[in-house]
N, C-alpha and C positions, 0 to 999 in steps of 0.2 A: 104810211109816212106823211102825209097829207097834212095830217092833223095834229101833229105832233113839228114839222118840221119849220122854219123861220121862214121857206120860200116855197110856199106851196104853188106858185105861180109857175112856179120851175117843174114841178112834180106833174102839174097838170100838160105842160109843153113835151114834157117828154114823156106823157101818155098819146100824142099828136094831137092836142085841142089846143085851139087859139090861145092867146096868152088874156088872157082878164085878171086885174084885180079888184080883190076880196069876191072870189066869186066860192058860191057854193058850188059842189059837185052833185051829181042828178043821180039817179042811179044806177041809171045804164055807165056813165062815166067814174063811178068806185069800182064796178063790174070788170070794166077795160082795165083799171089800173092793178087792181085784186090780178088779173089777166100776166100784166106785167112784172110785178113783183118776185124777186128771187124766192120767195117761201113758196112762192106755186110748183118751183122745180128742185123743192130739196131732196126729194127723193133721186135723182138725179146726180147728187155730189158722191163722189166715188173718191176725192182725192184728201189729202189733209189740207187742213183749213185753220191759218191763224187771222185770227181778229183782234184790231188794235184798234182800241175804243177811247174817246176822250171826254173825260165828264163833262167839258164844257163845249162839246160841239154842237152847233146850232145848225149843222147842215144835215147830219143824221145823226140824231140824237142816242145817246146809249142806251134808250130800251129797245130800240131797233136791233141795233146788233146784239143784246143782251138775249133779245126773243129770236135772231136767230141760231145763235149759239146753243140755246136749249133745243132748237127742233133739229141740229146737227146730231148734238149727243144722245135725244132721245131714238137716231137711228143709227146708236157706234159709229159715227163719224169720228176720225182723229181730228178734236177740236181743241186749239189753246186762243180762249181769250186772255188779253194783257190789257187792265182796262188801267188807264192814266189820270189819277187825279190832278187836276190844275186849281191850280189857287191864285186868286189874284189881291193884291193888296188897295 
Protein backbone atom coordinates (compact mmCIF):
# COMPACT_ATOMS: atom_id res chain seq x y z
CA UNK A 1 0.00 0.00 0.00
CA UNK A 2 2.93 2.25 0.49
CA UNK A 3 3.29 2.89 -2.97
CA UNK A 4 0.25 3.20 -4.36
CA UNK A 5 -1.46 5.18 -1.41
CA UNK A 6 -1.64 9.38 -1.27
CA UNK A 7 -0.30 9.02 2.60
CA UNK A 8 2.34 6.89 2.77
CA UNK A 9 3.64 8.70 5.84
CA UNK A 10 0.56 7.29 7.61
CA UNK A 11 1.37 3.66 6.31
CA UNK A 12 4.82 4.06 7.54
CA UNK A 13 3.41 5.26 11.40
CA UNK A 14 1.37 2.62 11.56
CA UNK A 15 4.03 0.10 10.73
CA UNK A 16 5.70 1.91 14.35
CA UNK A 17 8.54 4.03 12.51
CA UNK A 18 8.71 7.75 12.98
CA UNK A 19 6.87 9.86 10.88
CA UNK A 20 9.15 11.32 7.85
CA UNK A 21 8.32 12.84 4.76
CA UNK A 22 9.07 11.70 1.29
CA UNK A 23 10.99 9.09 2.94
CA UNK A 24 11.97 5.98 1.16
CA UNK A 25 11.45 2.50 3.04
CA UNK A 26 14.78 0.14 3.64
CA UNK A 27 14.21 -3.18 3.47
CA UNK A 28 13.91 -4.46 6.58
CA UNK A 29 11.00 -1.65 6.88
CA UNK A 30 8.83 -3.18 3.61
CA UNK A 31 9.74 -6.53 5.61
CA UNK A 32 7.69 -5.08 8.82
CA UNK A 33 5.10 -3.76 6.75
CA UNK A 34 4.62 -7.11 4.23
CA UNK A 35 4.60 -8.36 8.25
CA UNK A 36 1.55 -6.25 8.81
CA UNK A 37 -0.50 -6.35 6.01
CA UNK A 38 -3.96 -8.15 5.88
CA UNK A 39 -2.88 -10.50 2.94
CA UNK A 40 -0.18 -12.11 5.35
CA UNK A 41 -3.26 -13.54 7.31
CA UNK A 42 -5.81 -14.40 4.40
CA UNK A 43 -5.58 -17.79 5.02
CA UNK A 44 -7.08 -16.97 8.16
CA UNK A 45 -10.50 -15.49 7.08
CA UNK A 46 -13.25 -18.13 7.73
CA UNK A 47 -16.11 -15.49 7.70
CA UNK A 48 -17.99 -13.82 4.56
CA UNK A 49 -16.50 -10.69 3.48
CA UNK A 50 -18.05 -7.84 1.64
CA UNK A 51 -15.87 -5.05 0.16
CA UNK A 52 -17.01 -1.64 -0.84
CA UNK A 53 -14.55 -0.11 -3.03
CA UNK A 54 -14.41 3.50 -4.48
CA UNK A 55 -12.73 4.29 -7.67
CA UNK A 56 -11.73 7.51 -6.44
CA UNK A 57 -10.27 6.69 -3.16
CA UNK A 58 -7.00 7.98 -2.53
CA UNK A 59 -6.59 6.50 0.89
CA UNK A 60 -6.64 2.77 -0.20
CA UNK A 61 -6.83 2.74 -3.63
CA UNK A 62 -8.97 -0.07 -5.48
CA UNK A 63 -6.29 -2.27 -6.60
CA UNK A 64 -5.85 -3.01 -2.88
CA UNK A 65 -9.03 -4.32 -2.35
CA UNK A 66 -9.30 -5.44 -5.96
CA UNK A 67 -6.08 -7.81 -4.97
CA UNK A 68 -7.63 -8.66 -1.98
CA UNK A 69 -10.81 -9.95 -3.16
CA UNK A 70 -8.92 -12.22 -5.57
CA UNK A 71 -6.80 -13.92 -2.82
CA UNK A 72 -10.30 -14.41 -0.89
CA UNK A 73 -11.89 -16.10 -3.80
CA UNK A 74 -8.92 -17.99 -4.87
CA UNK A 75 -9.47 -19.81 -1.21
CA UNK A 76 -13.72 -19.99 -1.48
CA UNK A 77 -14.07 -17.33 0.63
CA UNK A 78 -17.89 -15.96 0.39
CA UNK A 79 -16.64 -12.75 -1.21
CA UNK A 80 -18.83 -9.73 -2.66
CA UNK A 81 -17.13 -6.91 -3.84
CA UNK A 82 -19.33 -3.62 -4.81
CA UNK A 83 -17.02 -1.37 -6.47
CA UNK A 84 -18.54 2.34 -6.78
CA UNK A 85 -17.65 4.53 -9.61
CA UNK A 86 -17.59 8.29 -8.93
CA UNK A 87 -17.56 10.86 -11.32
CA UNK A 88 -16.71 14.26 -10.84
CA UNK A 89 -17.77 17.08 -13.06
Amino acid sequence: MFAVTDIPDWVMVECGFPYQADIVPSGDQLIKMAAASPSRWIDNVKADVLLLVGSKDLRVPPSQSIYYYKLLKARQVNVKLVYLFVYFC
